[in-house]
N, CA, C and O atoms as CSV, one atom per row, in Angstrom:
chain,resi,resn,atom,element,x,y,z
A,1,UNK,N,N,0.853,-1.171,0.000
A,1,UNK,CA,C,0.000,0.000,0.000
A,1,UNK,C,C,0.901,1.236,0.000
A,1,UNK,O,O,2.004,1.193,0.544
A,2,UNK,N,N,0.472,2.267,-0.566
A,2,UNK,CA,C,1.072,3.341,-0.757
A,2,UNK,C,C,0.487,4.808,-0.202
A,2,UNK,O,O,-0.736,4.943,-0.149
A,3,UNK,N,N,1.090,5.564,0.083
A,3,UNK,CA,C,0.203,6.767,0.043
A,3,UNK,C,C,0.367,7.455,-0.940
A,3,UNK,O,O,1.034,7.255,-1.956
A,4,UNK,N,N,-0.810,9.021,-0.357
A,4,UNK,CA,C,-1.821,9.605,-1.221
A,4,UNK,C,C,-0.040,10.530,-1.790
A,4,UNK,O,O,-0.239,11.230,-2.783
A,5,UNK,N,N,1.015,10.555,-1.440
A,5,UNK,CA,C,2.340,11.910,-2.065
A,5,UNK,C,C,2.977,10.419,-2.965
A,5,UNK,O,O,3.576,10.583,-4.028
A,6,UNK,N,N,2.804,9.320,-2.514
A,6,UNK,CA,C,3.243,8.217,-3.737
A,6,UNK,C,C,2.509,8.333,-4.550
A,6,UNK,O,O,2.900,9.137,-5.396
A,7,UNK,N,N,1.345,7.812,-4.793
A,7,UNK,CA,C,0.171,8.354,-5.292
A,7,UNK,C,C,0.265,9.457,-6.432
A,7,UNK,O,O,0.051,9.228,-7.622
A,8,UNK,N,N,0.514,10.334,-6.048
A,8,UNK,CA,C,0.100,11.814,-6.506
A,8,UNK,C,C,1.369,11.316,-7.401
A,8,UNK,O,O,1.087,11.345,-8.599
A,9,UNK,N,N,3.040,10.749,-7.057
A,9,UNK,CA,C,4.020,11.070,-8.251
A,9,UNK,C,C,3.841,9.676,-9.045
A,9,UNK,O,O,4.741,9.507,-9.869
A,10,UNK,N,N,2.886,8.640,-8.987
A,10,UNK,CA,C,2.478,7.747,-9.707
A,10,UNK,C,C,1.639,8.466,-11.532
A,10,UNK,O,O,2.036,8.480,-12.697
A,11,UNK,N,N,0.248,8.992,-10.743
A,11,UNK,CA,C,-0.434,9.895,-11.551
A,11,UNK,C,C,0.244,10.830,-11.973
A,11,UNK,O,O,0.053,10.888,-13.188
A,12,UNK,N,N,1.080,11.765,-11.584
A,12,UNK,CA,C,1.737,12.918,-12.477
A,12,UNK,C,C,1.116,14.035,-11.958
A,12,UNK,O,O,1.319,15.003,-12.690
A,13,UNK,N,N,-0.124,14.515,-10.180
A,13,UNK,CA,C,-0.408,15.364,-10.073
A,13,UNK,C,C,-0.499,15.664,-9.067
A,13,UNK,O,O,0.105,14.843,-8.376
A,14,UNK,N,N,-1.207,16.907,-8.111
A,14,UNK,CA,C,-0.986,17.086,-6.608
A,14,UNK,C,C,-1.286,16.160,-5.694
A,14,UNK,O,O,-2.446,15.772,-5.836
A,15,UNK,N,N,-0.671,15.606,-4.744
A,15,UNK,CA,C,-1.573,14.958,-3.406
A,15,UNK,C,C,-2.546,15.583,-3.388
A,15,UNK,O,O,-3.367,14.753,-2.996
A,16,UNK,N,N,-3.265,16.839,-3.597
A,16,UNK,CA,C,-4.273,17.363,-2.996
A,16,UNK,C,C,-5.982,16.733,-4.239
A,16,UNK,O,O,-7.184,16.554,-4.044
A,17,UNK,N,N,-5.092,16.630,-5.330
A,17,UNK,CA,C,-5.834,16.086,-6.609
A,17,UNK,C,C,-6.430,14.390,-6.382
A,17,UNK,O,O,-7.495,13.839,-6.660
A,18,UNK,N,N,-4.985,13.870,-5.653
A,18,UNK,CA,C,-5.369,12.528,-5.744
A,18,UNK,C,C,-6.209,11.959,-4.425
A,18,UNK,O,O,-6.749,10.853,-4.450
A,19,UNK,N,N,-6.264,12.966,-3.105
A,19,UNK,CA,C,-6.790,13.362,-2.351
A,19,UNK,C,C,-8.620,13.291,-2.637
A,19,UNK,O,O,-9.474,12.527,-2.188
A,20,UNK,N,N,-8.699,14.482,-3.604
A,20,UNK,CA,C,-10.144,14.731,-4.041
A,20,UNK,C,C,-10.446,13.752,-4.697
A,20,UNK,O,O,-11.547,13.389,-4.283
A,21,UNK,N,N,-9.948,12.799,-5.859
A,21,UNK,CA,C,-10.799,11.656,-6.932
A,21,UNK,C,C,-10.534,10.934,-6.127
A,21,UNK,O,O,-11.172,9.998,-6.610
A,22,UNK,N,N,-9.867,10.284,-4.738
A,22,UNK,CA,C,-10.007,9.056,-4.132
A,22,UNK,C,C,-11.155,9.602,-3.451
A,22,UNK,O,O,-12.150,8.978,-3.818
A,23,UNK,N,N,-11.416,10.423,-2.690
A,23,UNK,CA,C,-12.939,11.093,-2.071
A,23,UNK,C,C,-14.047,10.978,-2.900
A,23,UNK,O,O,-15.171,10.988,-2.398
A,24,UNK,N,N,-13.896,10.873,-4.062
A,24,UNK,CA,C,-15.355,10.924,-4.830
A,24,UNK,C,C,-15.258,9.670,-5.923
A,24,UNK,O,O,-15.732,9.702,-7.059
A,25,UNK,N,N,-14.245,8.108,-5.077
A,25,UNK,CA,C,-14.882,7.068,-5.399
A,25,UNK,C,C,-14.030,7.172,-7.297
A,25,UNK,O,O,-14.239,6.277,-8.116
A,26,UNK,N,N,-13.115,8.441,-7.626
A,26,UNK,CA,C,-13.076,8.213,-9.186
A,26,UNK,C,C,-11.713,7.369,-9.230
A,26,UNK,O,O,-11.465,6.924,-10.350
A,27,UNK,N,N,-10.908,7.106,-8.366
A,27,UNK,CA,C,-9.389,6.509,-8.119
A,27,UNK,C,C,-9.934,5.464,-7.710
A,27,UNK,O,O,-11.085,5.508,-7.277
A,28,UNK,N,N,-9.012,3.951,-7.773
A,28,UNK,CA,C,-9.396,2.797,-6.783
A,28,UNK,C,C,-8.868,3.233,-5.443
A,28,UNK,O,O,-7.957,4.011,-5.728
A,29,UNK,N,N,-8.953,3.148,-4.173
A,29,UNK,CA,C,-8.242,3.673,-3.348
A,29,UNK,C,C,-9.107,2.719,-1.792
A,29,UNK,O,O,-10.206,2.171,-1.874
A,30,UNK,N,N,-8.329,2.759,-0.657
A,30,UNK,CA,C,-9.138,2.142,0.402
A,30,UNK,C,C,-8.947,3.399,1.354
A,30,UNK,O,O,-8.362,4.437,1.046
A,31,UNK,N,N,-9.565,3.102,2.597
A,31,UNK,CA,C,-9.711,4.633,3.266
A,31,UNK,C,C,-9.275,4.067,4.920
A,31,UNK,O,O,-10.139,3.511,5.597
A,32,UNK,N,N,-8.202,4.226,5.333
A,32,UNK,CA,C,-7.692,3.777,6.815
A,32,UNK,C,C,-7.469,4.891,7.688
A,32,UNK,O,O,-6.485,5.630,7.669
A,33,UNK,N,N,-8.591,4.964,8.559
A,33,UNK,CA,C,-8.994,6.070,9.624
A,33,UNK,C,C,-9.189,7.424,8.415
A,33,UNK,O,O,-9.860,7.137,7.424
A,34,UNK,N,N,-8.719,8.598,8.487
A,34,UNK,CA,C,-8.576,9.617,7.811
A,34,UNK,C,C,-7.604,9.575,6.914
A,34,UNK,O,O,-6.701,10.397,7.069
A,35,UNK,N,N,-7.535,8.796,5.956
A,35,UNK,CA,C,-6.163,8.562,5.317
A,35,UNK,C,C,-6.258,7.425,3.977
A,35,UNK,O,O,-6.541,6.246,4.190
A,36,UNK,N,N,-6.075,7.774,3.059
A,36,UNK,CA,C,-6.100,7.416,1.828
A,36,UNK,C,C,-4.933,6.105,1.478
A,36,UNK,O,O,-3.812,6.456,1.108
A,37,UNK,N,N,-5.147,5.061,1.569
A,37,UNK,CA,C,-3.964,4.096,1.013
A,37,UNK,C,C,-4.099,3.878,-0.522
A,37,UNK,O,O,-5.073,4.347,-1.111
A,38,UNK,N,N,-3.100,3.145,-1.207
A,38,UNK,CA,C,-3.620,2.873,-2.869
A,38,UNK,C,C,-2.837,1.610,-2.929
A,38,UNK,O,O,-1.685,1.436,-2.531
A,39,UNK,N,N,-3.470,0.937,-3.369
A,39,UNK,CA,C,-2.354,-0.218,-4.184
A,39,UNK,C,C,-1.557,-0.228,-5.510
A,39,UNK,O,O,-1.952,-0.163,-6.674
A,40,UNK,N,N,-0.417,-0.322,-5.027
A,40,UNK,CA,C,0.450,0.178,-6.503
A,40,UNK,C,C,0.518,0.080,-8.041
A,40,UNK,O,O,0.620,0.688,-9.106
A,41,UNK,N,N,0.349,-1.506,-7.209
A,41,UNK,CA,C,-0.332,-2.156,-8.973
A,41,UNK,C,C,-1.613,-1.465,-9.805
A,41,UNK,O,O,-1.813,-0.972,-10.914
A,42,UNK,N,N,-2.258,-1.705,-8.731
A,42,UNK,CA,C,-3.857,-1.143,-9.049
A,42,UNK,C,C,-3.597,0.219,-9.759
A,42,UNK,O,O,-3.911,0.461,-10.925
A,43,UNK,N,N,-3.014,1.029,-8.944
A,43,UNK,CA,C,-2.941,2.384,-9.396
A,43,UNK,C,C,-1.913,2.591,-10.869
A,43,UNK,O,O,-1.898,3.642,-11.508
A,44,UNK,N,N,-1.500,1.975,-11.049
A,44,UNK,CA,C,-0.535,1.774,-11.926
A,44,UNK,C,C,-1.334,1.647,-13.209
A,44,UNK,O,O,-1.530,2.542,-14.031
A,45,UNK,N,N,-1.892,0.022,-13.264
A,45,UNK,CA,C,-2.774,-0.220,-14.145
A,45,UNK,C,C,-3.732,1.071,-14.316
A,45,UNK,O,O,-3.728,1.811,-15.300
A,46,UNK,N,N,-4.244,1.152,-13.605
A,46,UNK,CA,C,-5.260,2.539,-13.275
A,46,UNK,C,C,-4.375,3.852,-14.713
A,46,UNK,O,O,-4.792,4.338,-15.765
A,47,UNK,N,N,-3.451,3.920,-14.175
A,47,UNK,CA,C,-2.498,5.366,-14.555
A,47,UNK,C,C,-2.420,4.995,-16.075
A,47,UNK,O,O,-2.778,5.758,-16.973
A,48,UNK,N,N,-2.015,3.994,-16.223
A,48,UNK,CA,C,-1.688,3.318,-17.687
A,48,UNK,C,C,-2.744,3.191,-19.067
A,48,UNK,O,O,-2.582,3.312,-20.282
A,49,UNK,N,N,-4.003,2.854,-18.092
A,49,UNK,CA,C,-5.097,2.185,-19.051
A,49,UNK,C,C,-6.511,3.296,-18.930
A,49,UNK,O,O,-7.196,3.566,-19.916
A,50,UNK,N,N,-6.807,3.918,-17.395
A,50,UNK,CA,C,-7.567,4.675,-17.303
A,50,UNK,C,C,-8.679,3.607,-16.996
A,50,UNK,O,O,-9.854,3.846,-17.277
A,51,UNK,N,N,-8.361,2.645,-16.524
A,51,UNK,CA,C,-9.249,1.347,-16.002
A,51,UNK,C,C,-8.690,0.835,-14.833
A,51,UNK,O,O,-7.545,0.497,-14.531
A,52,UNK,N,N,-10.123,0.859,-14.043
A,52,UNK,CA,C,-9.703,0.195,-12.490
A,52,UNK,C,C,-10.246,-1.279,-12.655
A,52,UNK,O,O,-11.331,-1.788,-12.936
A,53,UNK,N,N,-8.946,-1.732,-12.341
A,53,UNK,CA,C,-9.465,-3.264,-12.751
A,53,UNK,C,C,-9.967,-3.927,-11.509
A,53,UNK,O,O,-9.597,-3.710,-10.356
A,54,UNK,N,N,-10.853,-4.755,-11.925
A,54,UNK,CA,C,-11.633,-5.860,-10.941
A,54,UNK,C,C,-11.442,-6.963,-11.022
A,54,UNK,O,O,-11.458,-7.731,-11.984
A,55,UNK,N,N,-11.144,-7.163,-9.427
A,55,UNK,CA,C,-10.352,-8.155,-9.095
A,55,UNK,C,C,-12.176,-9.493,-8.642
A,55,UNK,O,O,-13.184,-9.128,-8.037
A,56,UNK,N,N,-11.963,-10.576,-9.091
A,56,UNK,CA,C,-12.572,-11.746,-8.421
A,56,UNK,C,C,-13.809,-11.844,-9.433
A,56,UNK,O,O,-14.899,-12.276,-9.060
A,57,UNK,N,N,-13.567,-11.424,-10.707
A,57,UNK,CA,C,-14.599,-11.439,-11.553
A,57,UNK,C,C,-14.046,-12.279,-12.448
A,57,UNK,O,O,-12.871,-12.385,-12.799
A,58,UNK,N,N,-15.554,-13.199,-12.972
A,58,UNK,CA,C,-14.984,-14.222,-13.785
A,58,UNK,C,C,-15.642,-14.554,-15.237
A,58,UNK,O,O,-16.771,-15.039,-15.302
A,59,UNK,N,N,-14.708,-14.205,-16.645
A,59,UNK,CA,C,-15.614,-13.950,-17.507
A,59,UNK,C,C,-15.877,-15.225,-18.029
A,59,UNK,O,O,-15.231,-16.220,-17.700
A,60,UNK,N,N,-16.888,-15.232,-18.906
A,60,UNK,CA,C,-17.313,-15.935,-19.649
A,60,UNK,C,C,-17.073,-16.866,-20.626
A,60,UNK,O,O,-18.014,-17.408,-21.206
């Protein structure tokens, strides 16, 4: 897990940015006490593709 200033130099923009789209659910992100964690991979893929991938889904 990473934080929201890893985070922010993952994406390319402020902590305060990655702050607000993990608050409104648009980042994958988990929320521990007052405090934003990310998973790297996740966010990565995320940064790369502009897709939050889902995990435990099984296609067809």
């Amino acid at each position: 897990m990473i934080t929201t200033t890893e985070a922010a130099e993952i994406l390319d923009c402020h902590p305060s940015t990655v702050w607000r789209k993990a608050k409104a659910k648009r980042i994958p992100s988990i929320r521990i006490g007052n405090r934003y964690r990310f998973d790297e991979l996740t966010l990565r893929t995320y940064a790369a593709t502009g897709v939050i991938p889902v995990r435990g889904v099984r296609h067809a």
